[in-house]
C-alpha positions as CSV (number, residue, x, y, z in Angstrom):
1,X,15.8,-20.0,8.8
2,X,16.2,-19.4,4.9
3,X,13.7,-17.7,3.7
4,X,12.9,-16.3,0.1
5,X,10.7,-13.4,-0.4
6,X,9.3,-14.1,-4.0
7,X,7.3,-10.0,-5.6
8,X,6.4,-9.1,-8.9
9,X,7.9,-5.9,-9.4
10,X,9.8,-3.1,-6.8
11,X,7.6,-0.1,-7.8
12,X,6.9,2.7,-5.3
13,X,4.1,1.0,-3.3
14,X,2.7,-0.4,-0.2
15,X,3.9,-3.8,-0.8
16,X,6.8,-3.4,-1.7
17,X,8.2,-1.1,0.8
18,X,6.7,-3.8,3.4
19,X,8.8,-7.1,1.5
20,X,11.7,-4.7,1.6
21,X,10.8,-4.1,5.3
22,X,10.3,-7.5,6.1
23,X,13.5,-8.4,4.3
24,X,15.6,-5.8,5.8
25,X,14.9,-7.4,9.5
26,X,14.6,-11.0,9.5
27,X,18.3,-10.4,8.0
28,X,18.8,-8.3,10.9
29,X,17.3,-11.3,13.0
30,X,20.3,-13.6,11.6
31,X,18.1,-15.4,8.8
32,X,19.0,-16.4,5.0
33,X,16.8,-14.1,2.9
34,X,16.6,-14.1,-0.5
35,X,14.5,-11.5,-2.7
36,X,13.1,-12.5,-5.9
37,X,11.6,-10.0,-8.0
38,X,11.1,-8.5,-11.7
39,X,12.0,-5.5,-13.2
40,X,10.1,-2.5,-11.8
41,X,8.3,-1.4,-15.5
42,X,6.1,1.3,-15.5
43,X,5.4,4.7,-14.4
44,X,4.8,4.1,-10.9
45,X,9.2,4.7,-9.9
46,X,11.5,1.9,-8.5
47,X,12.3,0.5,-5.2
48,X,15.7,-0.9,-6.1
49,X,18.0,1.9,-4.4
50,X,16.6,0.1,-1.3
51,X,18.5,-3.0,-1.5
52,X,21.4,-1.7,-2.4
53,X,24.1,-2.3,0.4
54,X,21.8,-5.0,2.1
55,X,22.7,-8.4,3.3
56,X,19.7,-10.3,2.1
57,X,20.3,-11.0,-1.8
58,X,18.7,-9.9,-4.3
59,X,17.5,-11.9,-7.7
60,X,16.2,-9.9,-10.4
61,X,14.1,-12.5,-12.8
62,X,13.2,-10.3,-16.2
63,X,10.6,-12.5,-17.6
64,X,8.7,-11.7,-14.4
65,X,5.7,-9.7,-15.4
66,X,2.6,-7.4,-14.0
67,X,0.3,-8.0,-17.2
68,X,-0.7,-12.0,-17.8
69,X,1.4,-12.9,-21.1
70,X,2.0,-17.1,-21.3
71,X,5.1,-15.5,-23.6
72,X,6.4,-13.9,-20.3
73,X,5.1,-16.3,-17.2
74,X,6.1,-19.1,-18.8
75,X,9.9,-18.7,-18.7
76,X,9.2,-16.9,-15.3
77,X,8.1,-19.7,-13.7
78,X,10.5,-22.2,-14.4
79,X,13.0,-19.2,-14.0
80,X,11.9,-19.1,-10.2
81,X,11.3,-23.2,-9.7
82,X,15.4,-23.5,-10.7
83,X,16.2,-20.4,-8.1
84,X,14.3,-22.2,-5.3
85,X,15.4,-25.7,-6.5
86,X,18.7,-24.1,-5.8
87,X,18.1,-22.7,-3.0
88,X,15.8,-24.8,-1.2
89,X,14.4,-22.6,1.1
90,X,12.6,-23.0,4.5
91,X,10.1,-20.8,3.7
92,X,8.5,-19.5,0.3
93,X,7.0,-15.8,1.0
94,X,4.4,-14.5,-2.1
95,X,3.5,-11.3,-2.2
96,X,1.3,-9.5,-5.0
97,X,-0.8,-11.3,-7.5
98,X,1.2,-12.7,-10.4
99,X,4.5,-13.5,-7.8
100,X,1.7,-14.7,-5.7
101,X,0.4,-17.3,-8.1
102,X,3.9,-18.4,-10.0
103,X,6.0,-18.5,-6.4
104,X,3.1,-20.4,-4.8
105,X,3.2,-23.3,-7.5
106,X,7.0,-23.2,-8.3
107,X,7.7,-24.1,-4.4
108,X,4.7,-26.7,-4.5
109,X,7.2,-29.4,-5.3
110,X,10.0,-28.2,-2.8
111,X,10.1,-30.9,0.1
112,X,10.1,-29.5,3.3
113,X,9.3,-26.4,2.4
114,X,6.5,-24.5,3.9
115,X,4.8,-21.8,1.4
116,X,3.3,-18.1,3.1
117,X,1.2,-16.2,0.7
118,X,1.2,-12.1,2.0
119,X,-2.8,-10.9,0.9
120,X,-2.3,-6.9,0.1
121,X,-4.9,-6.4,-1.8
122,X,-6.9,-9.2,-3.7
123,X,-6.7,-9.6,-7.4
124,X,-10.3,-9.9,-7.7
125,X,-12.8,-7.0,-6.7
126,X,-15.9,-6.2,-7.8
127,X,-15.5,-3.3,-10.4
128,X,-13.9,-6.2,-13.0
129,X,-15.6,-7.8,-15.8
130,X,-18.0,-10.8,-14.1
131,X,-15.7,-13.3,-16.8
132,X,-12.2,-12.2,-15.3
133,X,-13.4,-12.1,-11.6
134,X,-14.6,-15.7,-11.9
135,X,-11.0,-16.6,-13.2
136,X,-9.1,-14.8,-10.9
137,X,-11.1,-16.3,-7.7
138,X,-10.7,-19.9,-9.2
139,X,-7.0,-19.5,-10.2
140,X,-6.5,-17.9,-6.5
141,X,-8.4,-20.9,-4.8
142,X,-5.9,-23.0,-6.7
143,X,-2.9,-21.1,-5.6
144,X,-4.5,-21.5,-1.7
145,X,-4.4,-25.3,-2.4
146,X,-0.8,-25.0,-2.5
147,X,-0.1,-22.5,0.5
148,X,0.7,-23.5,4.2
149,X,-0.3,-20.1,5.7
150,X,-1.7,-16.2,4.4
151,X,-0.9,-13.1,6.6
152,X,-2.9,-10.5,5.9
153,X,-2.4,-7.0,5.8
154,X,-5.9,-6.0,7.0
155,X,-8.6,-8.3,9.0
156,X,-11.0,-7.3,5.7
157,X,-8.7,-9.1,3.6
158,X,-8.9,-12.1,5.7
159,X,-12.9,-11.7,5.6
160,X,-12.9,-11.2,1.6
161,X,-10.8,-14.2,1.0
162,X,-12.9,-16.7,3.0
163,X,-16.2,-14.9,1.0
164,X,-14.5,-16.3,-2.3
165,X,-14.1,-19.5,-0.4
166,X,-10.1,-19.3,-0.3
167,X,-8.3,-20.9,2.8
168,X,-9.2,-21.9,6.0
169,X,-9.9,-19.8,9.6
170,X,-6.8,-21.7,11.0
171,X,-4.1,-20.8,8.2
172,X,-5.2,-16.6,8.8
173,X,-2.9,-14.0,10.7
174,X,-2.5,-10.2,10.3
175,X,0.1,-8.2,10.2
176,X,-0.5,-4.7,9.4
177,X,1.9,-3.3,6.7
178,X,4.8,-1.7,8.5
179,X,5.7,1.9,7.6
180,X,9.2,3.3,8.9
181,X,7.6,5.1,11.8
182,X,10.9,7.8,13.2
183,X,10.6,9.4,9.2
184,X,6.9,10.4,10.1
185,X,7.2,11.1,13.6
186,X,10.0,13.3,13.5
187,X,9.3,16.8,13.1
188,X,9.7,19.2,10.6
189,X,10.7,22.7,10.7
190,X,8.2,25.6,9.5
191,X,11.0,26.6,7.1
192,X,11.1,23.2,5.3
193,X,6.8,23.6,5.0
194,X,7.2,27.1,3.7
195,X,9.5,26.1,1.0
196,X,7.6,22.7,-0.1
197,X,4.8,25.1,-0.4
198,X,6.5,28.0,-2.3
199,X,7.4,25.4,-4.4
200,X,3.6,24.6,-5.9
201,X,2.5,27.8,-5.3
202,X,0.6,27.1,-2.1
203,X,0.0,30.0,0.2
204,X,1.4,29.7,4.2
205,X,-2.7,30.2,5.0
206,X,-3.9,27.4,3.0
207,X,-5.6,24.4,4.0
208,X,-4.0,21.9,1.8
209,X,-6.2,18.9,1.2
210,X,-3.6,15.8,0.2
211,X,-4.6,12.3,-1.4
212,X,-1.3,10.4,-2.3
213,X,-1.6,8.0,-4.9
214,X,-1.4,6.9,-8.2
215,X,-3.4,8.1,-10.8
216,X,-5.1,5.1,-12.0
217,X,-8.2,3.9,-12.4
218,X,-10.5,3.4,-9.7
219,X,-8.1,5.3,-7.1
220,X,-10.9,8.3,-6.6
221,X,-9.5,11.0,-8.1
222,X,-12.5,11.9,-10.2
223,X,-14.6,12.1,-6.7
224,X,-12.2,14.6,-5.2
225,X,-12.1,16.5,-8.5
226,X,-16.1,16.5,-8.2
227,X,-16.0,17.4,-4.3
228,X,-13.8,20.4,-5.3
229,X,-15.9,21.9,-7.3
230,X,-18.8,23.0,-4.6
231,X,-15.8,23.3,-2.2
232,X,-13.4,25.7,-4.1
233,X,-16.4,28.4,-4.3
234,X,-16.9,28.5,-0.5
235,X,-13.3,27.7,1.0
236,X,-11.2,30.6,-1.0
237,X,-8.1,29.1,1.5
238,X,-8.5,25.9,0.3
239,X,-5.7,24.0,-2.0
240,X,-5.9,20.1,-3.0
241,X,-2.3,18.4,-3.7
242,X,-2.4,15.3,-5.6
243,X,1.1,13.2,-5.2
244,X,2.0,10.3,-7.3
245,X,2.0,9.2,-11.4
246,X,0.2,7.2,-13.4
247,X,-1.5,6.6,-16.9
248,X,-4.3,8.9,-16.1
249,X,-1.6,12.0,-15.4
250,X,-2.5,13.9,-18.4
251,X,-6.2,13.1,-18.2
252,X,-7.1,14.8,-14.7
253,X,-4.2,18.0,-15.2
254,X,-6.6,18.6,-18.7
255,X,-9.7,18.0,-16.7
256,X,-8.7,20.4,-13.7
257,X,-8.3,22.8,-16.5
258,X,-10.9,22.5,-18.3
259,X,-13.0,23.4,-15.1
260,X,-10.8,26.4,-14.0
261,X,-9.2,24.9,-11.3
262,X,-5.6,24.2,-11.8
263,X,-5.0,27.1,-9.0
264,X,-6.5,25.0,-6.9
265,X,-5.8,21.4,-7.7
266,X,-1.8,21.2,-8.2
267,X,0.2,18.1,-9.3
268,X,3.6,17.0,-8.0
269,X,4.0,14.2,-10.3
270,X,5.9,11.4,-9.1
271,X,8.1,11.9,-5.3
272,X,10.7,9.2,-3.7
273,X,9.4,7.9,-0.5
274,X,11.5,10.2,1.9
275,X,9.7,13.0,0.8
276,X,6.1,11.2,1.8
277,X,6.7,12.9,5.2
278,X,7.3,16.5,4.2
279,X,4.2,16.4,2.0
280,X,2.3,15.3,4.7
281,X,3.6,17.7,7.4
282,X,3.4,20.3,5.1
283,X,-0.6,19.2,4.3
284,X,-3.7,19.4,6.5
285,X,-5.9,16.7,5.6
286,X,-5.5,13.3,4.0
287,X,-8.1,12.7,1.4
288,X,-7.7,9.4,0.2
289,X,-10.9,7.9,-2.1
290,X,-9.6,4.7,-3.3
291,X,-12.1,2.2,-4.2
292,X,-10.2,-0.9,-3.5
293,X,-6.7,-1.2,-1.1
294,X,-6.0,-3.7,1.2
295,X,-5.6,-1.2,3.9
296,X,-3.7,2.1,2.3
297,X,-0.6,3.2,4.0
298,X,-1.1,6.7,3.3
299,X,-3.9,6.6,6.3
300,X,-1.5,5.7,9.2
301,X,1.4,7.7,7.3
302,X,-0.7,10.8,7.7
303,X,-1.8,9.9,11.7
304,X,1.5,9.2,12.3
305,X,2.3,13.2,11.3
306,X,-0.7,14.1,13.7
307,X,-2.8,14.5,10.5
308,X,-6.7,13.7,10.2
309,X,-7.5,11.3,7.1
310,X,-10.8,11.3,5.1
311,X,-11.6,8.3,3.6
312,X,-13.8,5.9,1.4
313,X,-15.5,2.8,3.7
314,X,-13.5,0.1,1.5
315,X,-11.8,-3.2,2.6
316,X,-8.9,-2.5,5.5
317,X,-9.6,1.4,5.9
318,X,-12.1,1.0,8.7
319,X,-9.3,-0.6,10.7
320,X,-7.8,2.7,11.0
321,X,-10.1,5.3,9.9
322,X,-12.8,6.0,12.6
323,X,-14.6,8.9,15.0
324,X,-11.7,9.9,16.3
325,X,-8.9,9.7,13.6
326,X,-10.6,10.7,11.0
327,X,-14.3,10.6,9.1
328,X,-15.2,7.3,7.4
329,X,-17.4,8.0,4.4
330,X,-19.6,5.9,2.3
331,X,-17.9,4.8,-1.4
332,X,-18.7,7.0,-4.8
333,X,-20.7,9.4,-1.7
334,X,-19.3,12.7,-3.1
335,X,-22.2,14.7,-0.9
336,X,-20.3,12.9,2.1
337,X,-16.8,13.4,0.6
338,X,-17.3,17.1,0.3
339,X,-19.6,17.7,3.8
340,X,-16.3,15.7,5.4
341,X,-13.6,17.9,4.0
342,X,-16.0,20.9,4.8
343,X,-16.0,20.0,8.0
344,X,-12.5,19.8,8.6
345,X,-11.1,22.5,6.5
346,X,-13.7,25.0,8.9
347,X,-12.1,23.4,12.4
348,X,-8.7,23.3,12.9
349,X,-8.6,22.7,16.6
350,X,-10.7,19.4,15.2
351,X,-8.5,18.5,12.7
352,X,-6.2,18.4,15.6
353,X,-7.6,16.4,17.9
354,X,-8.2,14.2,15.1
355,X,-4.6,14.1,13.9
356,X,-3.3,13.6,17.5
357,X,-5.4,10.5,18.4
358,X,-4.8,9.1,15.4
359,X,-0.6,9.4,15.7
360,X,-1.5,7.2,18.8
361,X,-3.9,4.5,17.4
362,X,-1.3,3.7,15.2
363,X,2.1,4.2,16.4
364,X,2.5,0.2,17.7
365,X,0.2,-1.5,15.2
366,X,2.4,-0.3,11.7
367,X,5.8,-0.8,14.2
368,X,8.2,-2.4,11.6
369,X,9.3,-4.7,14.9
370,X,5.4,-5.5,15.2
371,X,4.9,-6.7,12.0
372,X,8.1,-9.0,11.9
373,X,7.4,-10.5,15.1
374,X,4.2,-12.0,13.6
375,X,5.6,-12.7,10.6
376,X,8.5,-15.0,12.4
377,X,6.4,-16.5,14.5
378,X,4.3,-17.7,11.6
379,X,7.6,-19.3,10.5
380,X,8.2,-20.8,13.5
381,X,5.1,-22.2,13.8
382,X,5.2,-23.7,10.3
383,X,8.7,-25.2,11.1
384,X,7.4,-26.3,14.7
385,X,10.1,-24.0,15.7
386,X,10.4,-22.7,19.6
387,X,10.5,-18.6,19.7
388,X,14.0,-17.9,20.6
């Protein structure tokens, strides 16, 4: 089949590493892929490195935009309806919201050409203005209109899009976001843990609480701030670890110190993606407080190292997060944020139990070979193809 994969930008996140994923092994499969992507602006690092030395190809469009500018979306729309005109794909694979939208309606006019819309995370979500919701759940009904087939990342995703009256039962798969599993499973030597450690002052002893993520708005770092607070006075062993960038950096490092904690909050600022699994092996606890994510990769990363993961009750995290992998906690419930980490910082023989069962709830679902096998046989089904 040819296939082009059509995302907004190659920053460090969940979606991108599964298009580049998904990219990597249909070519591996003996398809035609294509990437189409923008630059990777912001403060968030690149993905690029990744396709370097690949045999899919790779189209860099520089009009193609995160923020909504007509000055921008304009030229990047006809900018993609010539590359696929050109093309003339098979399949049209959207991923992220503005790629999403401008893909979806740039391959509307291709003939024969079916169009898969990827649904990581919705672009509407009820912390937005009531104005720009409404907008973004008519503008995504229109994009459905024009879309053969969604494959979600998380069952809630499916759930949420059929609430906002987008697509039908029938056009629905999911595919869990595929992580690559033999960097988290394989283990790492005490040594290597010691020295991550040294390097942010972190004590061998220490129960390090880890939430990987950026530091934007609504990603929860203001209730794990709060939580720590009660918990640094009765844990003394206790250290939090927030991993990842963002334009709220300067604002959380000034309001750790402000309350006196910057010995026991530290910052790593922003990590490439192969050193995801020695912060996690070299953590205790996942804390991840996110108020909206499609299902956040960061939970079955941290299973996958034998790691328990406390998080907020919010769209796909249920999927993973349960009794026995973890604790699921009510959204914005800092009492139940901090009784949770309590809990787990006390037991380590629970954290890992915890951590073990969940490395084996997850070890097949987030399989890249999983993922890809639903994936193709949504293209195949499209193209009233037979599975080889």
């Amino acid at each position: 089949m040819k296939i082009v994969h059509i995302i907004t930008r190659l920053i460090l996140g969940g979606a991108q590493e599964n298009t580049l994923i998904t990219c990597k092994l249909l070519t591996q499969r003996g398809h035609d892929v294509t990437l189409i992507t923008g630059p990777a602006l912001g403060p968030e690092g690149e993905l690029f490195q990744q396709t370097r030395n690949q045999k899919y190809k790779t189209i860099v469009i520089d009009s193609l935009r995160r923020q909504i500018n007509p000055a921008y979306d304009i030229p990047a729309y006809r900018a993609i309806k010539k590359r696929l005109a050109e093309i003339h794909p098979d399949i049209v694979h959207t991923h992220s919201a503005k790629a999403g939208i401008l893909g979806r309606f740039a391959a509307h006019s291709l003939r024969n050409t079916k169009i898969v819309h990827t649904i990581h995370g919705l672009a509407f979500h009820p912390y937005q203005n009531e104005l720009i919701n409404k907008f973004y759940i008519a503008v995504e009904k229109s994009a459905a209109k024009r879309t053969d087939f969604f494959i979600s990342v998380a069952n809630a995703m499916t759930a949420q899009a059929f609430a906002a009256g987008i697509g039908h039962p029938e056009q629905f798969a999911t595919a869990y976001s595929a992580i690559e599993e033999a960097d988290f499973l394989q283990p790492i030597s005490e040594k290597l843990r010691r020295v991550f450690r040294l390097k942010y002052g972190i004590a061998e002893d220490a129960v390090v609480l880890v939430t990987i993520s950026r530091l934007f708005m609504l990603k929860g770092h203001d209730y794990i701030i709060e939580s720590t607070k009660q918990l640094s006075k009765l844990y003394k062993n206790a250290v939090w670890l927030f991993v990842g960038d963002g334009n709220l950096s300067e604002y959380y490092k000034n309001q750790v110190g402000s309350l006196g904690l910057s010995d026991r909050i530290k910052f790593t600022g922003l990590l490439p993606p192969h050193q995801i699994p020695l912060v996690i092996a070299s953590s205790d606890i996942l804390v991840h407080c996110s108020l909206r994510e499609g299902l956040a990769r960061t939970l079955p990363q941290a299973m996958l190292c034998g790691k328990p993961a406390v998080s907020f009750d919010v769209d796909g995290a249920r999927e993973v997060v349960n009794e026995n992998t973890g604790r699921l906690i009510e959204p914005k419930n800092v009492e139940q944020l901090t009784k949770a980490c309590a809990e787990l910082i006390e037991n380590k023989n629970l954290r890992d139990k915890l951590g073990s069962a969940g490395c084996e709830f997850v070890k097949e679902k987030f399989a890249p070979n999983t993922m890809v096998d639903t994936i193709e046989a949504v293209y195949r089904k499209l193209l009233k193809e037979k599975p080889l």
